[in-house]
C-alpha positions in Angstrom: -95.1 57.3 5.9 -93.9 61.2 6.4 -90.5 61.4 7.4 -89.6 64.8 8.8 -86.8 66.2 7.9 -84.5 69.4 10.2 -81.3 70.5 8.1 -78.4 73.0 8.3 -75.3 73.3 9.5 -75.4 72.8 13.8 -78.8 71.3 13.2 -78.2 68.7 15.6 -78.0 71.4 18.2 -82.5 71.0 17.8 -82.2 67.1 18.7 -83.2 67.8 22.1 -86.3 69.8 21.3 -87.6 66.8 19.2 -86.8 64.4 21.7 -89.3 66.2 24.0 -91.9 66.6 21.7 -92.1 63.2 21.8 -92.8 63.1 25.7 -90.1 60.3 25.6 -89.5 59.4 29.5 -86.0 57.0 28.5 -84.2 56.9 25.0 -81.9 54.4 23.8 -79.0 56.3 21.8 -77.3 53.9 19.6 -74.2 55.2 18.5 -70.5 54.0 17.0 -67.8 53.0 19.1 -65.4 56.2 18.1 -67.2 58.2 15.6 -69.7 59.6 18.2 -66.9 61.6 19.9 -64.7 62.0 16.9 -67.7 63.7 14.5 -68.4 66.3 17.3 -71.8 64.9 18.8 -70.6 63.8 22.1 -69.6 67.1 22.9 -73.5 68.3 22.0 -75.3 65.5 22.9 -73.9 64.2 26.6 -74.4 67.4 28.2 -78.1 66.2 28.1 -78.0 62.8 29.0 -79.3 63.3 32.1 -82.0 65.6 31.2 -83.3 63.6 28.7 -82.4 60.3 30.0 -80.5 58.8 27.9 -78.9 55.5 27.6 -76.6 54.4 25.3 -75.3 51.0 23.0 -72.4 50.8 21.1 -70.8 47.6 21.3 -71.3 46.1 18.0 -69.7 45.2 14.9 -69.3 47.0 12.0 -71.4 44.6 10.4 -74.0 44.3 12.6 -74.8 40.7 14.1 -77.8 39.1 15.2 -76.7 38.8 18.6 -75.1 41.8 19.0 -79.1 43.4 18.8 -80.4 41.2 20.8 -77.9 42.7 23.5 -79.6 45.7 22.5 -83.0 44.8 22.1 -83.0 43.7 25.8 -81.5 46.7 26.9 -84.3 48.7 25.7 -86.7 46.1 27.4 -84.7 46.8 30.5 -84.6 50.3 30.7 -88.4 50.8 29.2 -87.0 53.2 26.3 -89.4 55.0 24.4 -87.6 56.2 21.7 -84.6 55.1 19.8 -82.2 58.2 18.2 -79.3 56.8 15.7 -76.3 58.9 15.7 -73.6 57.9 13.2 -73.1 56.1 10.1 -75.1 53.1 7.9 -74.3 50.1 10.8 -75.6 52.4 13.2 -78.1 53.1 11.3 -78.7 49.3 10.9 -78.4 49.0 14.5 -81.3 51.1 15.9 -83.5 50.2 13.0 -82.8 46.3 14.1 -83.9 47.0 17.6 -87.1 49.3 16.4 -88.2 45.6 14.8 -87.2 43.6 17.1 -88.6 45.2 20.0 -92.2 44.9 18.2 -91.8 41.1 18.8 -89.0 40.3 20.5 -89.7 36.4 20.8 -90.0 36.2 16.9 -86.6 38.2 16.1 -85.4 35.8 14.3 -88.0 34.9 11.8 -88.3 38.2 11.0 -84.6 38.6 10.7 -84.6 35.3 8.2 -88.0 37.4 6.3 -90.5 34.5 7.9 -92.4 36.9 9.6 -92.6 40.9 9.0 -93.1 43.8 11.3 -96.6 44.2 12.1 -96.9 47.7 13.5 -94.5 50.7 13.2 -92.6 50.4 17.3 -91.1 53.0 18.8 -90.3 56.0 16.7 -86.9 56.6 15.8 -85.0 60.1 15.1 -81.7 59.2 13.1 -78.5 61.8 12.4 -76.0 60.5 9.9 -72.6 61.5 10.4 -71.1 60.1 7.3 -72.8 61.1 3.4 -72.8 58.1 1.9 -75.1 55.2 2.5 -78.2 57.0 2.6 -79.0 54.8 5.1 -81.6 57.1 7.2 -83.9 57.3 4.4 -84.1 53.8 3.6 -86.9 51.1 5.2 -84.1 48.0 5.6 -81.7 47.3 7.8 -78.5 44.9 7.6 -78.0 42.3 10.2 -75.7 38.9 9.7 -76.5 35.4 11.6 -73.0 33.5 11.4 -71.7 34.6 8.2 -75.0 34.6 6.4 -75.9 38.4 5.4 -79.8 39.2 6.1 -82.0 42.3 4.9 -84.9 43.3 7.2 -87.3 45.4 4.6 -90.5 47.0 6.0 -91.6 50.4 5.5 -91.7 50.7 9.5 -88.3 50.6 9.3 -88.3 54.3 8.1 -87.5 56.8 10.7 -89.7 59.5 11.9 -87.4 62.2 12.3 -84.1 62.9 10.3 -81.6 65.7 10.9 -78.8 66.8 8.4 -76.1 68.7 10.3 -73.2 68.7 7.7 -71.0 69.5 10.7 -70.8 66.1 11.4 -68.7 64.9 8.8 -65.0 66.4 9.0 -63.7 63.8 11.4 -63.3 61.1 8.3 -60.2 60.7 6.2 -59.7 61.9 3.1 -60.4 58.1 1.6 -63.1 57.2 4.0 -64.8 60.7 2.3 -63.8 59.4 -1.5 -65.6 55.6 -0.1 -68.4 57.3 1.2 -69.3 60.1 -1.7 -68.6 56.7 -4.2 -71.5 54.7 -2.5 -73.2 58.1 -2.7 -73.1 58.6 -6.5 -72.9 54.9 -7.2 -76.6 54.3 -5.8 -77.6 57.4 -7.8 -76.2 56.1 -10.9 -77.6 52.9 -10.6 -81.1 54.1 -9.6 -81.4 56.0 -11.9 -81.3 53.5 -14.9 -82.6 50.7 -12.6 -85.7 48.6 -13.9 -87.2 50.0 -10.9 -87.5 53.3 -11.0 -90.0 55.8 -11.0 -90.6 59.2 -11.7 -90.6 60.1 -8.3 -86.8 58.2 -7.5 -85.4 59.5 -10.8 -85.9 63.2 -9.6 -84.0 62.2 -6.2 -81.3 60.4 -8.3 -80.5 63.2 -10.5 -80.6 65.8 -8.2 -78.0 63.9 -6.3 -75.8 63.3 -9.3 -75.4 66.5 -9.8 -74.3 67.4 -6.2 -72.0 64.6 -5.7 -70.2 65.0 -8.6 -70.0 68.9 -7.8 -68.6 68.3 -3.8 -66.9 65.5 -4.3 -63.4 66.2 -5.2 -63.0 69.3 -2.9 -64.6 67.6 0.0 -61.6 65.3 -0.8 -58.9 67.2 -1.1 -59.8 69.1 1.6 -60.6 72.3 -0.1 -64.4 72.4 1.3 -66.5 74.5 3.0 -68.6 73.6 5.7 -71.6 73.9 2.9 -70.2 71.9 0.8 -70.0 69.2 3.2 -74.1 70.3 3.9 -74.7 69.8 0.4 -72.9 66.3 0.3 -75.0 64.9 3.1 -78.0 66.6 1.7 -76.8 64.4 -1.9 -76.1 61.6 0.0 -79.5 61.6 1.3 -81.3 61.9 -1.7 -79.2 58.6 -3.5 -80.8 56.9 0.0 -84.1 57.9 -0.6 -83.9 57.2 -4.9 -82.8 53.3 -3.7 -85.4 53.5 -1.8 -87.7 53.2 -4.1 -86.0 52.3 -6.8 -83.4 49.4 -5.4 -79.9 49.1 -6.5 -78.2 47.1 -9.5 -75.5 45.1 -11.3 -72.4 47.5 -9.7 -74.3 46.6 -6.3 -75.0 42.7 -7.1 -70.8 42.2 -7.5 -69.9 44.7 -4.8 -70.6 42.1 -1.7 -68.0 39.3 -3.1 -65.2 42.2 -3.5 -65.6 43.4 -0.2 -65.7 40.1 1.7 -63.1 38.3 -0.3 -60.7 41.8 -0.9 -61.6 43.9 2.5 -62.6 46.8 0.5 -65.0 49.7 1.6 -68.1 49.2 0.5 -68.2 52.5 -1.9 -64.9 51.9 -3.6 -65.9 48.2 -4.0 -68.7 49.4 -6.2 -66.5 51.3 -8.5 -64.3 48.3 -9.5 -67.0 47.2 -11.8 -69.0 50.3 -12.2 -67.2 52.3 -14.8 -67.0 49.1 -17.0 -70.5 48.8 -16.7 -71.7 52.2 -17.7 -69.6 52.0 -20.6 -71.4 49.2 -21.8 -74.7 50.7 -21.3 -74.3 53.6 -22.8 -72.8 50.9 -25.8 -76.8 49.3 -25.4 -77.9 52.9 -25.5 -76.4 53.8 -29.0 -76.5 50.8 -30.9 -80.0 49.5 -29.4 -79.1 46.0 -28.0 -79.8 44.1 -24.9 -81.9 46.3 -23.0 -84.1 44.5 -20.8 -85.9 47.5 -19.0 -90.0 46.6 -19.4 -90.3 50.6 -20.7 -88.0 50.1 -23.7 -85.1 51.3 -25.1 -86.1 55.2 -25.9 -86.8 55.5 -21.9 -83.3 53.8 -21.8 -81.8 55.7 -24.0 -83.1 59.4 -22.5 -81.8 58.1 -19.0 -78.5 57.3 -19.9 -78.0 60.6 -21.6 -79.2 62.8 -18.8 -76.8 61.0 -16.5 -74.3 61.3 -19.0 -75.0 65.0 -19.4 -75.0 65.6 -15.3 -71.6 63.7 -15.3 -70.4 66.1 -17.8 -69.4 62.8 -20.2 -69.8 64.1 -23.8 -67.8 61.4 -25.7 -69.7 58.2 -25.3 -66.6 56.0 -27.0 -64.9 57.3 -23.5 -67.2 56.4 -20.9 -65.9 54.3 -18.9 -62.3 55.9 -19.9 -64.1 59.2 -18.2 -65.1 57.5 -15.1 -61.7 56.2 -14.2 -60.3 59.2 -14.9 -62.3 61.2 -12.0 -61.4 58.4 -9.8 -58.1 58.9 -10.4 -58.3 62.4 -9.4 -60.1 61.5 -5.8 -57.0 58.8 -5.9 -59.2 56.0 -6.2 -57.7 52.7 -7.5 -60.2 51.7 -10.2 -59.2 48.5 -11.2 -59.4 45.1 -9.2 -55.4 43.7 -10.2 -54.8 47.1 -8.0 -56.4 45.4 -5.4 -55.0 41.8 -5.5 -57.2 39.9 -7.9 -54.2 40.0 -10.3 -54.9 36.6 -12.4 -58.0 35.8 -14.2 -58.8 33.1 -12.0 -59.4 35.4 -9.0 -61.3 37.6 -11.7 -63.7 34.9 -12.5 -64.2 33.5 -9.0 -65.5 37.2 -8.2 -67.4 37.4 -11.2 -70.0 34.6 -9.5 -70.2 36.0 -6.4 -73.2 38.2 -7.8 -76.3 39.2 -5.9 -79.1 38.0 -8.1 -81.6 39.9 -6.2 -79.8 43.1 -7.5 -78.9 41.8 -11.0 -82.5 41.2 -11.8 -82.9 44.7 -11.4 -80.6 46.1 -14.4 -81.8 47.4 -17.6 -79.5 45.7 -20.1 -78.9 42.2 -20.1 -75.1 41.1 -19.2 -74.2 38.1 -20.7 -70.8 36.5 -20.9 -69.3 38.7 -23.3 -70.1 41.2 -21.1 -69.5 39.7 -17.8 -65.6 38.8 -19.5 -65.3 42.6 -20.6 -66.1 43.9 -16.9 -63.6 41.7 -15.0 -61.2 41.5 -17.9 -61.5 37.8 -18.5 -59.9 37.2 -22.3 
């Protein structure tokens, strides 16, 4: 499926044009609770919401719950929407893609919530706008949605939008951390596609291409030094690490990220990065001396990906890896290990070292085994 892309700086000043070539007669616009006004799109957008007829939801949790799009699903049976437009970050973007499901059986929400059933056509199309560079969540096909306290992934390629804009206007409003969270998850999910047993040709080219802009944007778009195109070129990046996990799924960083965050309360991008400089070190360790890499390809396609992202992270002493990617989280004022964060024995090191998505794990090129697993959460 085509996704169309519109980009540049005041792009989403063109939403209302691709609304109407749609024909819609009523849209649902799903949207956060504050980040709608504070990003700048309320001013743009409700000016129109009569002419376009609009209708909006918003009340739902950050993590998006089952019920909470049900409320919305039946509002968009209610009104008869035709379209769906997503303005705002990854649970909104969850959020719209949950109802674009739903609403193509509405009876059987669950089951294909729970993966019992699966979309069988593509719904209403859906324009989304990101307003945080991060996620990558527009240009993926899933969509997170939690029953109780159990955490569910819709996947379907339906689930892909039709029409994405880029307006890197949209992302000032966040603080300087929520902007170091968000570029993290950026640049973690091109790290970690990149060497994933998954990749292809195709998700490698997005991945290092978005390397190479996040680590470029990131610190001033920090320290508030940026221009408005380097916060363009940050979404742009952000949107390319969605579209390489796309295809090419997510690993180990990613499988121990979920137990940090719910047990710790940390964002989701810095959560990543309290195992992921560990882990690169030992893979560029697998890379030079030849040892447990599990990636199907072998270890010389292992080896050449680990030095290109090496060389696009500017890393040129391999014995300092992991020493170098601490170091540039210091300098976004990151905290990189997890005693800065409260796990301060080893017991509370090892409890989170078996909370671990094996979905995710299975997806890693080198094979981390206990010796491993104790040098990553600092166990001996």
């Amino acid at each position: 499926m085509s996704v169309k892309y519109t980009e540049g700086l005041g792009s989403l000043a063109k939403l209302p044009g691709i609304i109407k070539k749609y024909g819609a007669r009523k849209t649902l616009l799903v949207t956060g609770r504050h980040s709608y006004q504070a990003c700048g799109a309320a001013a743009i957008v409700d000016p129109l919401v009569d002419e376009l007829n609009i209708v909006q939801f918003s009340d739902f949790s950050v993590n998006p719950k089952f019920e909470e799009a049900m409320r919305a699903t039946h509002l968009a049976q209610t009104e008869s929407v035709d379209l769906i437009v997503a303005i705002g970050g990854g649970s909104v973007m969850d959020m719209a893609k949950l109802v674009k499901a739903f609403l193509t059986a509405p009876e059987h929400a669950e089951e294909l919530t729970r993966g019992a059933r699966t979309m069988s056509g593509a719904g209403l199309p859906l324009i989304t706008v990101p307003t945080t560079a991060g996620s990558g969540s527009e240009a993926t096909h899933f969509a997170v949605v939690y029953i109780g306290h159990d955490k569910f992934s819709l996947a379907s390629k339906y689930l892909l939008p039709e029409n994405v804009i880029l307006d890197g206007r949209l992302l000032s409003s966040a603080s300087p951390y929520q902007r170091a969270c968000n570029g993290l998850d950026a640049l973690a999910q091109a790290i970690e596609s990149a060497w994933a047993a998954g990749s292809t040709e195709e998700s490698r080219h997005y991945s290092f291409s978005a390397i190479e802009k996040v680590i470029n944007q990131l610190k001033p778009i920090v320290d508030g030094t940026a221009s408005e195109l380097d916060f363009q070129d940050m979404l742009v990046a952000a949107n390319l690490a969605g579209r390489a996990i796309n295809i090419a799924k997510t690993t180990s960083a990613h499988a121990w990220s979920y137990g940090i965050t719910g047990h710790y309360g940390l964002p989701h991008g810095h959560a990543v990065w309290m195992t992921l400089p560990a882990i690169f070190g030992l893979h560029v360790k697998a890379a030079r001396e030849n040892e447990n890499i599990t990636d199907p390809r072998g270890s010389q396609h292992f080896k050449l990906i680990m030095y290109r992202i090496m060389e696009l992270l500017g890393i040129k002493d391999e014995s300092a890896a992991e020493e170098s990617l601490r170091n540039y989280l210091h300098s976004i004022a990151v905290d990189t290990m997890l005693e800065d964060i409260g796990a301060e024995t080893v017991e509370q090191r090892s409890f989170l070292s078996k909370q671990v998505n094996m979905q995710r794990m299975s997806n890693n090129p080198v094979g981390l085994y206990q010796a491993q697993i104790d040098h990553i959460f600092r166990l001996t």
